[in-house]
C-alpha positions in Angstrom: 40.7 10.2 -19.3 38.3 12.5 -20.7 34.9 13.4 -19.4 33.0 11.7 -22.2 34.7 8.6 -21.2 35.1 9.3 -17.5 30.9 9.4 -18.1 30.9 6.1 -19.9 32.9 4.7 -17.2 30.6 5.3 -14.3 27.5 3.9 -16.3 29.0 0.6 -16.9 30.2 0.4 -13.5 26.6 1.4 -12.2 25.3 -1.0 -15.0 27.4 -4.1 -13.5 26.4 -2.7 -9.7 22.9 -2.9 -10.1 23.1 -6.3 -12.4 24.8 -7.7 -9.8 22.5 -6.5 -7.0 19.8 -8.4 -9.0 21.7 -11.7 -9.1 22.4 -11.2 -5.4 18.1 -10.9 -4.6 17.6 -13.3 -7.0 19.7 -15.9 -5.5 18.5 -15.0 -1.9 15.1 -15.5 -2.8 15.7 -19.1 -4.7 18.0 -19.9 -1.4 14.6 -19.2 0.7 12.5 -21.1 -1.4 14.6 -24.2 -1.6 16.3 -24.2 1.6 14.5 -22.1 4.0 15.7 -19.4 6.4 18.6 -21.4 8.2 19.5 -23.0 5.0 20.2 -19.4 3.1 23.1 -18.4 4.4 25.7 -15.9 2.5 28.0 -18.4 1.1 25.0 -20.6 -0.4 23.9 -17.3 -1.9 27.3 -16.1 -3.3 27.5 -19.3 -4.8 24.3 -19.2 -6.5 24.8 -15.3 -7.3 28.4 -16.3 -9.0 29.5 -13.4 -7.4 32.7 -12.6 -5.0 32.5 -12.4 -1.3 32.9 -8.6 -1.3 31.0 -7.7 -4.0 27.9 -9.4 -2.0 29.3 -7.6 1.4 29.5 -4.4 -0.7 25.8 -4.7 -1.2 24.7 -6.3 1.8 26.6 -5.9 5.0 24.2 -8.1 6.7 22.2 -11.4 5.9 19.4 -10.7 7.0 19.1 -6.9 5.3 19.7 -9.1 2.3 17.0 -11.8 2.7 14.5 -8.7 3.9 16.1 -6.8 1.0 15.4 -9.7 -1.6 12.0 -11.0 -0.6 10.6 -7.5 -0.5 12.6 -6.4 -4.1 10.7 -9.7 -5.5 7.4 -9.3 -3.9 7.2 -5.5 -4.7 7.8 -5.8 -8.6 5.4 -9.2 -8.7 2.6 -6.2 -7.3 3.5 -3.4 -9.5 3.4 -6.2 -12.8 0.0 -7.5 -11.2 -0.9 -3.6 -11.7 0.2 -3.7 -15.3 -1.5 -7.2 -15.8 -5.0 -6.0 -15.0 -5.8 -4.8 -18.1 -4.8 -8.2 -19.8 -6.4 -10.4 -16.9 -9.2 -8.6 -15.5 -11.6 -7.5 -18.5 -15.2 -7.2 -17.1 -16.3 -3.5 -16.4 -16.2 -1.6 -13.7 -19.6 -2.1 -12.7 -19.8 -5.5 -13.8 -20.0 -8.4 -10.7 -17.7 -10.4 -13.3 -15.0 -8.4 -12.3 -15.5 -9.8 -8.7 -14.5 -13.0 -10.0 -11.8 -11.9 -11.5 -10.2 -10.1 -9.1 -10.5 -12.6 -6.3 -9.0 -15.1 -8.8 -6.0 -13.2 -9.8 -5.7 -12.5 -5.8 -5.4 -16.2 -5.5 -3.0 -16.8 -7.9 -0.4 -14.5 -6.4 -0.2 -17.3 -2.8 1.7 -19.4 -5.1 4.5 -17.2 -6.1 8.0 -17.6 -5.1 7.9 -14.3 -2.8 5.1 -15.3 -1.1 6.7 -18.5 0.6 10.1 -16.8 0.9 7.9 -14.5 3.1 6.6 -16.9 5.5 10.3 -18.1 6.0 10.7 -14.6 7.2 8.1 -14.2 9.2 8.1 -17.5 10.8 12.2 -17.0 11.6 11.4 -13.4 12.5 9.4 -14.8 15.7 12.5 -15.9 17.6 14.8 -13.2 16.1 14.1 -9.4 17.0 17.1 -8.3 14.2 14.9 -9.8 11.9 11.3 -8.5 13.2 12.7 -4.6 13.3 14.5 -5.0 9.5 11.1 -6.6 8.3 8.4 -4.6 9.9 9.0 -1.3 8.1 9.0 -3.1 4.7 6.5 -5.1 5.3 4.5 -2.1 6.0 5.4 -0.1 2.6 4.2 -3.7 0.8 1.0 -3.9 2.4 -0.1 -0.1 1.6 1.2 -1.2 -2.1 -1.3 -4.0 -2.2 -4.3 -2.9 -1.0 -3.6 -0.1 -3.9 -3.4 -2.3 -6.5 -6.1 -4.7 -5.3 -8.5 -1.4 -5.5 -7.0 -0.9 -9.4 -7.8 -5.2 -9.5 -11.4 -4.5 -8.1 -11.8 -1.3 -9.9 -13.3 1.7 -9.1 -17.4 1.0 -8.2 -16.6 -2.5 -5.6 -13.7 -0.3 -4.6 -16.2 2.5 -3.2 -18.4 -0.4 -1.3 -18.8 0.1 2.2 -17.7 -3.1 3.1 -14.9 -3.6 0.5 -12.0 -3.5 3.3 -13.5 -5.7 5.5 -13.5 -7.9 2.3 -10.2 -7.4 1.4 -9.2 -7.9 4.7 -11.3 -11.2 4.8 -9.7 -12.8 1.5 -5.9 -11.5 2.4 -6.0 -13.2 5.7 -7.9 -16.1 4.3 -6.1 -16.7 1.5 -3.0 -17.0 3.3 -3.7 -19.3 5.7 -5.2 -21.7 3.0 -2.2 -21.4 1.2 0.2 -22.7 3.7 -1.6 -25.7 3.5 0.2 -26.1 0.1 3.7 -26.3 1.5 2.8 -30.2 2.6 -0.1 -31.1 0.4 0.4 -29.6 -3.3 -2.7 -29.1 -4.9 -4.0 -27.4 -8.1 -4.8 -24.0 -7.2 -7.7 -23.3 -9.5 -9.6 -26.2 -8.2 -9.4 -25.0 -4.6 -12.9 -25.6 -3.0 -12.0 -22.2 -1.3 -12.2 -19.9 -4.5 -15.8 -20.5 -4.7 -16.7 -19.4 -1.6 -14.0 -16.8 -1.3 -16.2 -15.0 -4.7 -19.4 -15.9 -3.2 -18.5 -13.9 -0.1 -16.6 -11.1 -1.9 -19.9 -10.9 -4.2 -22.4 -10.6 -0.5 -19.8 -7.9 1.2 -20.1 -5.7 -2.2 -23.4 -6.0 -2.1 -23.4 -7.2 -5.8 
């Protein structure tokens, strides 16, 4: 084999490793969603992934460094496209207290993403299961400095430089997750939540707008 080919041969076979990495997360996270924690196990997953046993095993030794692995794969490219997206969703200026609104309504809309109640499967099976806290914690971690980043690019750079803008951020990340687990039993529209109003009504005193 020549080394032109010998070249060729080790990008395909990255090619197909890292597609089938992605159908591994993928299916790990729709297990989560649809089954919860006890319900994803490996087999469910290699069955959905359409992969072999050892190609999952290859990736993931461990099933819970894959659901850890697959929730925060899913949850860190849903932040950096929010990133990407603020252009598009978030038009007021800087300066403008429109762009409160905005933000905190784009901040909403991410509690009813896939990753987000994969996460609380974790985090709710990572009370009773140390494995799970210690594989979670550090990435969990890396995702929240992430956000707060991007939530200062959704804000933008004069409500960012508030005084009080982390306590607000803090406020609405907290809030807006608990509200949101309401939705697991009693489906609602979000964008009709009674909460969003008063979530930019506080945002809008905090700022000092």
């Amino acid at each position: 084999m020549t080394a032109s080919r010998a070249e060729n041969y080790l990008q395909l076979q990255e090619k197909r490793s890292r597609a089938s990495r992605q159908q591994i997360l993928d299916a790990a996270v729709q297990c989560l969603v649809e089954n919860g924690y006890a319900g994803a196990s490996t087999l469910r997953i290699q069955e959905l992934a359409g992969i072999s046993r050892g190609r999952l095993l290859h990736h993931f030794p461990s099933r819970d460094e894959l659901l850890v692995g697959a929730v925060q794969h899913l949850a860190s490219t849903r932040v950096a496209e929010l990133r990407e997206e603020v252009g598009a969703t978030i038009v007021a200026a800087d300066d403008d207290p429109a762009r409160i609104d905005e933000a905190v309504g784009a901040m909403w809309t991410n509690f009813h993403q896939p990753f987000f109640w994969a996460s609380i499967e974790l985090w709710v099976a990572a009370r009773h299961n140390e494995a799970l806290r210690d594989a979670l914690r550090p990435s969990e971690h890396h995702l929240q400095r992430a956000i707060y980043e991007t939530l200062e690019v959704m804000f933008g750079s004069v409500w960012a430089a508030r005084p009080r803008y982390r306590q607000m951020a803090d406020i609405l990340l907290s809030s807006m997750r608990g509200v949101s687990l309401a939705y697991g039993f009693d489906p609602r529209t979000p964008s009709r939540d009674p909460h969003l109003a008063q979530w930019r009504d506080m945002a809008r005193v905090l700022l000092g707008e």
